[in-house]
PDB file of N, CA, C and O in Angstrom:
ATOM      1  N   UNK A   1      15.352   6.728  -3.929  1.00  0.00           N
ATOM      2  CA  UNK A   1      14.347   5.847  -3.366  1.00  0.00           C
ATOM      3  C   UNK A   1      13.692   5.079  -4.522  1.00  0.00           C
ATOM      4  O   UNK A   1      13.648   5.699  -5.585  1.00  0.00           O
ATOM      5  N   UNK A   2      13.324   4.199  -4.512  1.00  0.00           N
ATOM      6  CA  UNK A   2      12.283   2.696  -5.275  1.00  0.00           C
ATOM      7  C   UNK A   2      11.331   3.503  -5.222  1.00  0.00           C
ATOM      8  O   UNK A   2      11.056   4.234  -4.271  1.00  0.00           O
ATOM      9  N   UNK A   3      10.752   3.413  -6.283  1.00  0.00           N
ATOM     10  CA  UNK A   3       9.377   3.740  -6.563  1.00  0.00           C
ATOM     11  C   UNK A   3       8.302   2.568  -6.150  1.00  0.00           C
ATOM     12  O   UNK A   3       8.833   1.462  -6.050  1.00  0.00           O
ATOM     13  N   UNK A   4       6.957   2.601  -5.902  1.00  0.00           N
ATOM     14  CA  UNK A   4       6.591   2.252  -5.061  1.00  0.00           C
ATOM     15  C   UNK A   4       5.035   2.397  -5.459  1.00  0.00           C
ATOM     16  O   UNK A   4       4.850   3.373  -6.186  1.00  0.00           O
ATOM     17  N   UNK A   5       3.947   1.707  -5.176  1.00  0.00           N
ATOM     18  CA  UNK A   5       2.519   1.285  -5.195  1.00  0.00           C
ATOM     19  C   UNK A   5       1.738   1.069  -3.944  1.00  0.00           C
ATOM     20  O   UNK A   5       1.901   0.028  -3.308  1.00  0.00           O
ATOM     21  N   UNK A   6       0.832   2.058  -3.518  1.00  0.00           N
ATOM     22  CA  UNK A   6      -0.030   1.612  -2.063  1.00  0.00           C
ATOM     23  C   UNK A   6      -1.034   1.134  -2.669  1.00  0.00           C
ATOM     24  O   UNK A   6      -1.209   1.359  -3.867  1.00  0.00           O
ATOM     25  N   UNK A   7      -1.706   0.534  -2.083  1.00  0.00           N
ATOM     26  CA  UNK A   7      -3.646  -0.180  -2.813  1.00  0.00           C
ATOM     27  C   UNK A   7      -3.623  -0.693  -2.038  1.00  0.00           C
ATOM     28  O   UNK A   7      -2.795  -1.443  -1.522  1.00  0.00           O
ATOM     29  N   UNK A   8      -5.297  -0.117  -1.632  1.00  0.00           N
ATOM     30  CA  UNK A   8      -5.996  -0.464  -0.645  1.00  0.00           C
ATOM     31  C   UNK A   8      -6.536  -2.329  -0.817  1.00  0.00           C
ATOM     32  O   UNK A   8      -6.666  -2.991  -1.847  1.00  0.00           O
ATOM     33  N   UNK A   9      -6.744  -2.726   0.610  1.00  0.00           N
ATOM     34  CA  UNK A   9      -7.214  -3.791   0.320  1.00  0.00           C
ATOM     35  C   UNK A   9      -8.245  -4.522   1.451  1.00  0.00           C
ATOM     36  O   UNK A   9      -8.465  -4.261   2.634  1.00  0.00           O
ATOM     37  N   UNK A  10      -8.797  -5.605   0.493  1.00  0.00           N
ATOM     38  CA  UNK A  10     -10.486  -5.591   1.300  1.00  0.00           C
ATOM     39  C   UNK A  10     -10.312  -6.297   2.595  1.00  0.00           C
ATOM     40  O   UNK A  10      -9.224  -6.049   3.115  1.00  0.00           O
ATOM     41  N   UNK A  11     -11.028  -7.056   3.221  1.00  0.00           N
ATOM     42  CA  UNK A  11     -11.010  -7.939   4.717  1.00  0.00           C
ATOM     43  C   UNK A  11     -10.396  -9.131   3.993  1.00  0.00           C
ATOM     44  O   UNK A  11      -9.481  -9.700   4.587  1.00  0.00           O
ATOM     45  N   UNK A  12     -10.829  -9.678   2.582  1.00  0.00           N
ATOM     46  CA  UNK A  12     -10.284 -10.719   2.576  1.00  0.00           C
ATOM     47  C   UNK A  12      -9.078 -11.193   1.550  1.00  0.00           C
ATOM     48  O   UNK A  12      -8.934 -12.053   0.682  1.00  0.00           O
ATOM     49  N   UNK A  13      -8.502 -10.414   1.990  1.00  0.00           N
ATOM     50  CA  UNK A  13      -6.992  -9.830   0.992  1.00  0.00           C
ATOM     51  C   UNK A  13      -6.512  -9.425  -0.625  1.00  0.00           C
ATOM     52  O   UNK A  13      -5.532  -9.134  -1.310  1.00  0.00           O
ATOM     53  N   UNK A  14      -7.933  -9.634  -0.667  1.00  0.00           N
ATOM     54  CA  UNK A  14      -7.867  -8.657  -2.455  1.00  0.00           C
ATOM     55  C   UNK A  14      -7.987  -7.606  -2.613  1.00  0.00           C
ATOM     56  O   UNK A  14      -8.982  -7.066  -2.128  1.00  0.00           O
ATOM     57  N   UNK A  15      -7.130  -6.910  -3.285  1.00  0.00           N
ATOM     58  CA  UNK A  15      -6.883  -5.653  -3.998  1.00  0.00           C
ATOM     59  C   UNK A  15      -7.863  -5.167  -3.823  1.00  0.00           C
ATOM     60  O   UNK A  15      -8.722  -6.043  -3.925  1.00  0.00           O
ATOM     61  N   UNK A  16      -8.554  -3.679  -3.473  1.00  0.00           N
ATOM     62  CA  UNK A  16      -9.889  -2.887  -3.681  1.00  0.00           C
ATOM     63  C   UNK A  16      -9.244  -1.935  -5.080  1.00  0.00           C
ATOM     64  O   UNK A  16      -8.326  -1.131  -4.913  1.00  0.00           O
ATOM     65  N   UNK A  17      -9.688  -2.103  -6.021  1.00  0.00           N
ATOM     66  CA  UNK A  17      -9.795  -0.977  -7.156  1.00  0.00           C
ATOM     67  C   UNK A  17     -10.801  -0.150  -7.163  1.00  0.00           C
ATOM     68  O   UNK A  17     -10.746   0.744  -8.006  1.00  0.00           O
ATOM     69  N   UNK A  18     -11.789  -0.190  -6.404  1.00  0.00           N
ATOM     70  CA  UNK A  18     -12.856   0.993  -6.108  1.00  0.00           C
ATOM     71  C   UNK A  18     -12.478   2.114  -6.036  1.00  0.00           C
ATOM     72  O   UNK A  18     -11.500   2.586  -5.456  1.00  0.00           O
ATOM     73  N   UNK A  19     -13.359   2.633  -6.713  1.00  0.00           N
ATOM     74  CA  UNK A  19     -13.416   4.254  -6.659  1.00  0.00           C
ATOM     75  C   UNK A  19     -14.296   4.740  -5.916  1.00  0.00           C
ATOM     76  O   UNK A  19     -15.304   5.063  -6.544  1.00  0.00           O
ATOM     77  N   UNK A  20     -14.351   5.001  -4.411  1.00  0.00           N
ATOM     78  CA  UNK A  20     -15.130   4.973  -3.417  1.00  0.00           C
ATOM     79  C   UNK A  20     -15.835   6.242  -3.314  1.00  0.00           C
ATOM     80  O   UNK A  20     -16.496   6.640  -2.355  1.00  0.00           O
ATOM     81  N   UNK A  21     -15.583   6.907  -4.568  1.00  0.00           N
ATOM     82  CA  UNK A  21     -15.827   8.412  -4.587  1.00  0.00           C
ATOM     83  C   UNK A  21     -17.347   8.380  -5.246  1.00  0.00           C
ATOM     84  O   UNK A  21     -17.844   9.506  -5.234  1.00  0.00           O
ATOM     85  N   UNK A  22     -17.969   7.644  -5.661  1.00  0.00           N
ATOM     86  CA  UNK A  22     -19.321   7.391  -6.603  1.00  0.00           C
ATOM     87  C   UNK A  22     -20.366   6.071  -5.528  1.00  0.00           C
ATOM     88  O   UNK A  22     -20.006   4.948  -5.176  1.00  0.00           O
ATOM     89  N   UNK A  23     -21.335   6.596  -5.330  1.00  0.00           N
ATOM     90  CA  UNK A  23     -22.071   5.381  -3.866  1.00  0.00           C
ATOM     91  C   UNK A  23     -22.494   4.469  -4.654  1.00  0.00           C
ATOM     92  O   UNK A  23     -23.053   3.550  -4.056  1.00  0.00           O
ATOM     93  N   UNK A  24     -22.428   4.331  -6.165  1.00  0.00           N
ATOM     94  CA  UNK A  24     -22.500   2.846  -6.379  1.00  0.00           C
ATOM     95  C   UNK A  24     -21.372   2.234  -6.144  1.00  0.00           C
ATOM     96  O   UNK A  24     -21.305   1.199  -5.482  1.00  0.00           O
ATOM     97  N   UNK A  25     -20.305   2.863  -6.706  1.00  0.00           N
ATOM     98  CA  UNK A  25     -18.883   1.948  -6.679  1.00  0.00           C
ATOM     99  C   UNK A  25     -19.000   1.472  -4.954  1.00  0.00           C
ATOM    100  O   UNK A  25     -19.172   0.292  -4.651  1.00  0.00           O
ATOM    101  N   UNK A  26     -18.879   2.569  -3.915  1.00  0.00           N
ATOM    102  CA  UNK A  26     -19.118   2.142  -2.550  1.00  0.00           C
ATOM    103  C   UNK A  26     -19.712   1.184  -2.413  1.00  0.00           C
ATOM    104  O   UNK A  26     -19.083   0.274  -1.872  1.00  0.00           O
ATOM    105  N   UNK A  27     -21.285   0.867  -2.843  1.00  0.00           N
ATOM    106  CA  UNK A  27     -21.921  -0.234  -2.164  1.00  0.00           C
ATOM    107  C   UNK A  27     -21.346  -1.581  -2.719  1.00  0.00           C
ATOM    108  O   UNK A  27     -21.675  -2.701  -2.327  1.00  0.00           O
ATOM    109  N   UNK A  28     -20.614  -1.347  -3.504  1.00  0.00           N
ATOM    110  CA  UNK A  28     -19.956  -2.245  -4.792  1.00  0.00           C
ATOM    111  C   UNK A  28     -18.953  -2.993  -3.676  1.00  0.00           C
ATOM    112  O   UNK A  28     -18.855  -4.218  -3.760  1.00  0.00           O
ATOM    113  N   UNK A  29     -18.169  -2.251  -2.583  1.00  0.00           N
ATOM    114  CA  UNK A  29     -16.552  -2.597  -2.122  1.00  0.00           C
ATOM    115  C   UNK A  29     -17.400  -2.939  -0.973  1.00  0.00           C
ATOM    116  O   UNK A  29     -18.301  -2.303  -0.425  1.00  0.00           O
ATOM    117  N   UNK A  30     -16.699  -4.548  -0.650  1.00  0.00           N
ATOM    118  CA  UNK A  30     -17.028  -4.903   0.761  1.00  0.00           C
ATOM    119  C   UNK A  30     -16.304  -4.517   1.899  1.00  0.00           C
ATOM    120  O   UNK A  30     -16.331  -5.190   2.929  1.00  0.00           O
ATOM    121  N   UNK A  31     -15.398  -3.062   1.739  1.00  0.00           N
ATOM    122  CA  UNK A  31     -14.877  -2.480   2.701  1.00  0.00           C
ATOM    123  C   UNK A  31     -13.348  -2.378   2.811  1.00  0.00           C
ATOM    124  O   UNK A  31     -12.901  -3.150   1.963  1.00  0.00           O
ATOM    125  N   UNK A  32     -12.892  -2.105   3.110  1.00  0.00           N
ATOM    126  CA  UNK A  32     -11.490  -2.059   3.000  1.00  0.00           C
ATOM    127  C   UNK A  32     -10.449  -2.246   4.329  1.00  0.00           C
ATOM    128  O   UNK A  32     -10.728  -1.630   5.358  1.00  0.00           O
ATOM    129  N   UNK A  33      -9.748  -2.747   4.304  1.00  0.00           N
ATOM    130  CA  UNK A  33      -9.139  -3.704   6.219  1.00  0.00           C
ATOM    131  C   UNK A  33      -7.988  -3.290   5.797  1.00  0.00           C
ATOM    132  O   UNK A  33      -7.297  -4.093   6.424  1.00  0.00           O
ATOM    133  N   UNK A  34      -7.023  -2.474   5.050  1.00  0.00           N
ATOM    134  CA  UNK A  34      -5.835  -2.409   5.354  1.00  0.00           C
ATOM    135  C   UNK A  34      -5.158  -1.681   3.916  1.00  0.00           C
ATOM    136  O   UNK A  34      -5.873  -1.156   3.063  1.00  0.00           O
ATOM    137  N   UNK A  35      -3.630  -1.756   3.818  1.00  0.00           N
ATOM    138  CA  UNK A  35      -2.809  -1.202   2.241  1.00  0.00           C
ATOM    139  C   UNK A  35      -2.054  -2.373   2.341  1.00  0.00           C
ATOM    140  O   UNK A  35      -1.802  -3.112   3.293  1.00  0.00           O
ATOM    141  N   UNK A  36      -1.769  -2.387   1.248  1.00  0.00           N
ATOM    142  CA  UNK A  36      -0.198  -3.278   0.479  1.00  0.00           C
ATOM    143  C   UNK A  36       0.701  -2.089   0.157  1.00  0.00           C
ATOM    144  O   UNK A  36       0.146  -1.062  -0.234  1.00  0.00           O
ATOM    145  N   UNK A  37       2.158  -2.116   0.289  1.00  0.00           N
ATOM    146  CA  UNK A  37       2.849  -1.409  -0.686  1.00  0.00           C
ATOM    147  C   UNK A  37       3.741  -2.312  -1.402  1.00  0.00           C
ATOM    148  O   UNK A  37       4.679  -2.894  -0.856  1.00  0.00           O
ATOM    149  N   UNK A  38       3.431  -2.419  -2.635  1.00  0.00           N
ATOM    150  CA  UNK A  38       4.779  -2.982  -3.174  1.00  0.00           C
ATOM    151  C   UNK A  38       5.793  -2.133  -3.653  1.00  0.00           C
ATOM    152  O   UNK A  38       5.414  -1.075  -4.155  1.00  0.00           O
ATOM    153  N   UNK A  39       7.006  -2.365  -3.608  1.00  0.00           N
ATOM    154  CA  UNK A  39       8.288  -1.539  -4.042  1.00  0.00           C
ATOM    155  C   UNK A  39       8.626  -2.228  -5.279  1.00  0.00           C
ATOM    156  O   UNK A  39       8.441  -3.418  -5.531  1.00  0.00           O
ATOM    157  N   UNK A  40       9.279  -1.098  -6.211  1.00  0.00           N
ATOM    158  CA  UNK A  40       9.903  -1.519  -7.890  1.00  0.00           C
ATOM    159  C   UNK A  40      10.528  -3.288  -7.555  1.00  0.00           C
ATOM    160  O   UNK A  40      10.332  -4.358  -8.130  1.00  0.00           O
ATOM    161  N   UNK A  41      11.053  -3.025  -6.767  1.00  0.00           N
ATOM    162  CA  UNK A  41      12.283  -3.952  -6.231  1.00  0.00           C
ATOM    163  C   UNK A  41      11.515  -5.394  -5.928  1.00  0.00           C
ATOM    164  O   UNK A  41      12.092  -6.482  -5.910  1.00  0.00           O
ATOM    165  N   UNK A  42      10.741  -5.280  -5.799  1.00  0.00           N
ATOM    166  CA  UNK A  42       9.670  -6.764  -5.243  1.00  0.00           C
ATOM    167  C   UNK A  42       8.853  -6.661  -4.046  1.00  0.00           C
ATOM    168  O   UNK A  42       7.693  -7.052  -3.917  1.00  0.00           O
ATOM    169  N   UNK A  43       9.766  -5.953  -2.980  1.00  0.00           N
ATOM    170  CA  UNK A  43       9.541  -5.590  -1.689  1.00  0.00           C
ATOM    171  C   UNK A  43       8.306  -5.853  -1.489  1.00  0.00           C
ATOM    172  O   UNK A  43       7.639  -5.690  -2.511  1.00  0.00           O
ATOM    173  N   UNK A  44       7.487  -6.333  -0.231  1.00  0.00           N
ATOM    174  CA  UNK A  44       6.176  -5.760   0.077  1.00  0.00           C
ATOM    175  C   UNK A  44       5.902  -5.591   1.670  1.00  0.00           C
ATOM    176  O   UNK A  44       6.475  -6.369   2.433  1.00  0.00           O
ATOM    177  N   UNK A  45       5.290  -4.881   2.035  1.00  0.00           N
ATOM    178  CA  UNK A  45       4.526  -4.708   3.219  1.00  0.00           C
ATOM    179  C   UNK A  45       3.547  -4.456   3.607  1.00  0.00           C
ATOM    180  O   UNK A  45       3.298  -3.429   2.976  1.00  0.00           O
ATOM    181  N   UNK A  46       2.513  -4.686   4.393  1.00  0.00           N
ATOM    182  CA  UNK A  46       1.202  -4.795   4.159  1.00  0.00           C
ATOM    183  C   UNK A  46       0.927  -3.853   5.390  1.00  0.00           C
ATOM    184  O   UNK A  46       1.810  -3.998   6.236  1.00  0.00           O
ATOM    185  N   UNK A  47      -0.331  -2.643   5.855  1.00  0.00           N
ATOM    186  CA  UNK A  47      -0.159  -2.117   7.121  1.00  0.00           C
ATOM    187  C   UNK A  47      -1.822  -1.380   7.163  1.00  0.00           C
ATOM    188  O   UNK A  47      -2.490  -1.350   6.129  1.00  0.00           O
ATOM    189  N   UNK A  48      -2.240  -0.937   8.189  1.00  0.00           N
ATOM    190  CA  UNK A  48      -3.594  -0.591   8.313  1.00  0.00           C
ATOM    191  C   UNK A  48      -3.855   0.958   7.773  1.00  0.00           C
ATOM    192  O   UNK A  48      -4.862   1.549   7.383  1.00  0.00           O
ATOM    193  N   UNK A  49      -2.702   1.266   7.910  1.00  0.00           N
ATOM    194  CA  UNK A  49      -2.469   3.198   7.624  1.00  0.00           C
ATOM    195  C   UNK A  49      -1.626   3.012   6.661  1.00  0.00           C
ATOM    196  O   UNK A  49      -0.688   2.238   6.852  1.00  0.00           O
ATOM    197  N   UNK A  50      -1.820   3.883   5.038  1.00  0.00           N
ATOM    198  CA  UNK A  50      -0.812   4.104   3.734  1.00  0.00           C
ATOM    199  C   UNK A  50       0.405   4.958   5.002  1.00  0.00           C
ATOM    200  O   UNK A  50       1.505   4.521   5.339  1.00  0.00           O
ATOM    201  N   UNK A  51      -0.142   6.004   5.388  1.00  0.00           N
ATOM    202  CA  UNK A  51       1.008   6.829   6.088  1.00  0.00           C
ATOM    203  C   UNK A  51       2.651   5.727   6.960  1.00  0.00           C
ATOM    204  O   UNK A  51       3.827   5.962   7.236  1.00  0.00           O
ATOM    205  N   UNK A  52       1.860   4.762   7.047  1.00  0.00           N
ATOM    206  CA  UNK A  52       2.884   4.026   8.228  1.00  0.00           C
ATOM    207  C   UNK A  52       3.955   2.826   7.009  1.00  0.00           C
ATOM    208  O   UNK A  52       4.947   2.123   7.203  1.00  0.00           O
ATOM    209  N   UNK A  53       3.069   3.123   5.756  1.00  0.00           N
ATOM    210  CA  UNK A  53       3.468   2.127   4.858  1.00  0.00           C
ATOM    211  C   UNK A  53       5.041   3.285   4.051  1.00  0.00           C
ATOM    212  O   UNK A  53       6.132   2.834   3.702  1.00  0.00           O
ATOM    213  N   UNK A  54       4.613   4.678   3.982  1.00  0.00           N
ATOM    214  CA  UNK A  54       5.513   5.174   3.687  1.00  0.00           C
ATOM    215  C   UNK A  54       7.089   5.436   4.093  1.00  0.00           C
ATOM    216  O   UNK A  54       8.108   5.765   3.486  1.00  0.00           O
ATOM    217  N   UNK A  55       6.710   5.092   5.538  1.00  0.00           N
ATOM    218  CA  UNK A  55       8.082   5.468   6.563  1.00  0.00           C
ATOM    219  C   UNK A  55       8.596   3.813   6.238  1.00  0.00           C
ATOM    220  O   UNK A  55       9.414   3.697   5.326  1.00  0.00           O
ATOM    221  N   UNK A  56       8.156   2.582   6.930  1.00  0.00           N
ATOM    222  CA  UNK A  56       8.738   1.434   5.981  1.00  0.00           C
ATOM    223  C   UNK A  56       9.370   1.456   4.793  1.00  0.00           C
ATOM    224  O   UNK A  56      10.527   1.034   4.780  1.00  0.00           O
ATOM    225  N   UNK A  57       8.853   1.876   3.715  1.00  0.00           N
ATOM    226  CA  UNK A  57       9.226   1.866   2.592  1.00  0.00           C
ATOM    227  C   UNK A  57      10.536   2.971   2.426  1.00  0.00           C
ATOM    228  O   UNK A  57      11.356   2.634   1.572  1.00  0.00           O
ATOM    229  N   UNK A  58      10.845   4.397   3.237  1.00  0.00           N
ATOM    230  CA  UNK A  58      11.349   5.092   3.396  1.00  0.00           C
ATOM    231  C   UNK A  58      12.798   4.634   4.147  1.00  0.00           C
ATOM    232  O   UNK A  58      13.753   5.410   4.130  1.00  0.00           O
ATOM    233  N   UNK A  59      12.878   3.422   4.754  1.00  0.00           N
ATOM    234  CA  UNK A  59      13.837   2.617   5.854  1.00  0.00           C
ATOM    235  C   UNK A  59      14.256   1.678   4.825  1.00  0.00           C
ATOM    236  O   UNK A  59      15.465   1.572   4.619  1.00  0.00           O
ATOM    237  N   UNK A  60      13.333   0.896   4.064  1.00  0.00           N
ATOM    238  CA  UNK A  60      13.662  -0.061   3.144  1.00  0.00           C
ATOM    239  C   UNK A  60      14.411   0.480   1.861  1.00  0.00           C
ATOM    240  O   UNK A  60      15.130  -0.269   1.200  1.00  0.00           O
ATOM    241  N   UNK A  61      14.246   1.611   1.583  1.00  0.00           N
ATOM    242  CA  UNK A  61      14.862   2.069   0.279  1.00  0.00           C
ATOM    243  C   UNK A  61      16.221   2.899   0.809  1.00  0.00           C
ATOM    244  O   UNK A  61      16.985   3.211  -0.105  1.00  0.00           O
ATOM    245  N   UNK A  62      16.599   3.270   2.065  1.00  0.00           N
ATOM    246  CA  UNK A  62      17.919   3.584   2.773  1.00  0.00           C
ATOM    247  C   UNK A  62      18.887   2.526   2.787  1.00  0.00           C
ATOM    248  O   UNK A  62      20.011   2.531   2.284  1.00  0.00           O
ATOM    249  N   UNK A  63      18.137   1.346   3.619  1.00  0.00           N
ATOM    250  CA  UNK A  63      19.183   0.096   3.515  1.00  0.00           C
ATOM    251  C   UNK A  63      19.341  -0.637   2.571  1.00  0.00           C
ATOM    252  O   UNK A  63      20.268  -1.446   2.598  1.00  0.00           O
ATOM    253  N   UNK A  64      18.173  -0.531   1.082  1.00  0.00           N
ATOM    254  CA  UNK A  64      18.568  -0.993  -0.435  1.00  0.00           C
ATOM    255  C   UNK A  64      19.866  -0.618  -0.707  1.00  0.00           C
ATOM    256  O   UNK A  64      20.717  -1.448  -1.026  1.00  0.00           O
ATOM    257  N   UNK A  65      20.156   0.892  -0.583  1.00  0.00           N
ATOM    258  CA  UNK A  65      21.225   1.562  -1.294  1.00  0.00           C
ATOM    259  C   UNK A  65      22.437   1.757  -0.113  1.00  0.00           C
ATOM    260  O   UNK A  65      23.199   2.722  -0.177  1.00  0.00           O
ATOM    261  N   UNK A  66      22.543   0.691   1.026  1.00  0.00           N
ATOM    262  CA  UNK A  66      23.697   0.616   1.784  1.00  0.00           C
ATOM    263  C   UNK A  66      23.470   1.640   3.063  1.00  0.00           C
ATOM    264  O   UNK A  66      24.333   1.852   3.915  1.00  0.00           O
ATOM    265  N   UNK A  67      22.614   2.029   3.049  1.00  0.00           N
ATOM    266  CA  UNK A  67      22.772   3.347   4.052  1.00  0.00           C
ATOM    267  C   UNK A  67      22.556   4.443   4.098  1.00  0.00           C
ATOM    268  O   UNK A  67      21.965   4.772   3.070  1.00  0.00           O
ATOM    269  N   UNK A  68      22.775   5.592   5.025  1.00  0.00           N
ATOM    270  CA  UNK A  68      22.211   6.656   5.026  1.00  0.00           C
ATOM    271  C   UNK A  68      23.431   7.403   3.893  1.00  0.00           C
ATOM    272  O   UNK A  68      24.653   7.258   3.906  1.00  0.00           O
ATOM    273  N   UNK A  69      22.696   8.106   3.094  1.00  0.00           N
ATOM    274  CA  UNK A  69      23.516   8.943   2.156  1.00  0.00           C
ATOM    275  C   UNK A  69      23.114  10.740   2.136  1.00  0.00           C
ATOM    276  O   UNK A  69      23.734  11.503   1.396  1.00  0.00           O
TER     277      UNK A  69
END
C-alpha cells in the first residue's frame, strides 16, 4: 500500500495544523469541516470521517498495484 497523509481541514479549505489538545490552540482553529488524504502517489480525496478516508485509500492502493493480490 502508498503511504499516505490525513489532515484535518477547516470550513474554508485550509489545512488545520492545530493542536486542539491545548484551549488556546482551540480558540485559535475556526473549526474543522472535514480530512484530506493525500497518497505518496499524488492521489487525493477529501471526506468528513479520516475512517471513510482509509477504506478509499485502501481500494485506491489495490487498483494502483493491478488488483487484488
Amino acid at each position: 500500500m502508498h503511504d499516505a497523509q490525513i489532515t484535518p481541514r477547516h470550513p474554508d479549505g485550509t489545512l488545520c495544523g492545530h493542536d486542539l489538545s491545548s484551549e488556546a490552540a482551540a480558540q485559535e482553529c475556526p473549526g474543522r469541516a472535514g480530512h484530506v488524504l493525500v497518497c505518496a502517489c499524488g492521489w487525493t480525496r477529501t471526506a468528513r470521517r479520516p475512517a471513510r478516508l482509509v477504506g478509499f485509500h485502501r481500494t485506491h492502493s489495490v487498483g494502483a498495484r493491478g488488483g487484488a493480490r
